[in-house]
N, C-alpha and C positions, 0 to 999 in steps of 0.2 A: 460627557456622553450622557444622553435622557437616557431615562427609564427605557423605555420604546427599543432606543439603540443597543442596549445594554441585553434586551433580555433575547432582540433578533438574533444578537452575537452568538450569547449565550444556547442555542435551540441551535443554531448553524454549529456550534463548534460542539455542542454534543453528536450531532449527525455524523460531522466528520468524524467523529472518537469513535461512533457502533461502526462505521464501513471502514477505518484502521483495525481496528480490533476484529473484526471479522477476515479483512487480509493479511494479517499476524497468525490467525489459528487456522487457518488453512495454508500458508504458510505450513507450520511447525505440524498439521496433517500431513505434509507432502513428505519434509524431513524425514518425517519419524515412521511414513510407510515405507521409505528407500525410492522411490518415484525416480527418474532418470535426470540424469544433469539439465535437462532442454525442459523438463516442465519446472522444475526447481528455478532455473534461473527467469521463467516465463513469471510464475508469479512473485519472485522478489523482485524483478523491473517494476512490476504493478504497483508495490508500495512505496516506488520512488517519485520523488516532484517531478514534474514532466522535465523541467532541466538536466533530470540526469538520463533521460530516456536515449538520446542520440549518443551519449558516450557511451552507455551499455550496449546498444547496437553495434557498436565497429568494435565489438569484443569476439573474438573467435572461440567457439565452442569444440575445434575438430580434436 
């Protein structure tokens, strides 16, 4: 891997670490104000790989 490749990685996968870390502590905002089960589970689908997107969908909330 060049220099070039190395440091594009590096600059993309800190991007991804502030917008994880930012859906982590809002997140654990939501937790920790009591917020209702339907936003709780709105934003932990958010922090998952879109592969788990459709199995969390045909999960029933009632």
């Amino acid at each position: 891997m060049g220099g070039n490749e190395a440091s594009a990685f590096d600059m993309g996968y800190a991007r991804w670490l502030d917008e994880y870390q930012r859906l982590i502590n809002d997140l654990r905002s939501v937790v920790n104000s009591h917020v209702g089960i339907m936003n709780y589970a709105f934003l932990s689908i958010a922090t998952w790989p879109p592969a788990m997107h459709g199995a969390m969908m045909s999960i029933s909330f009632e």
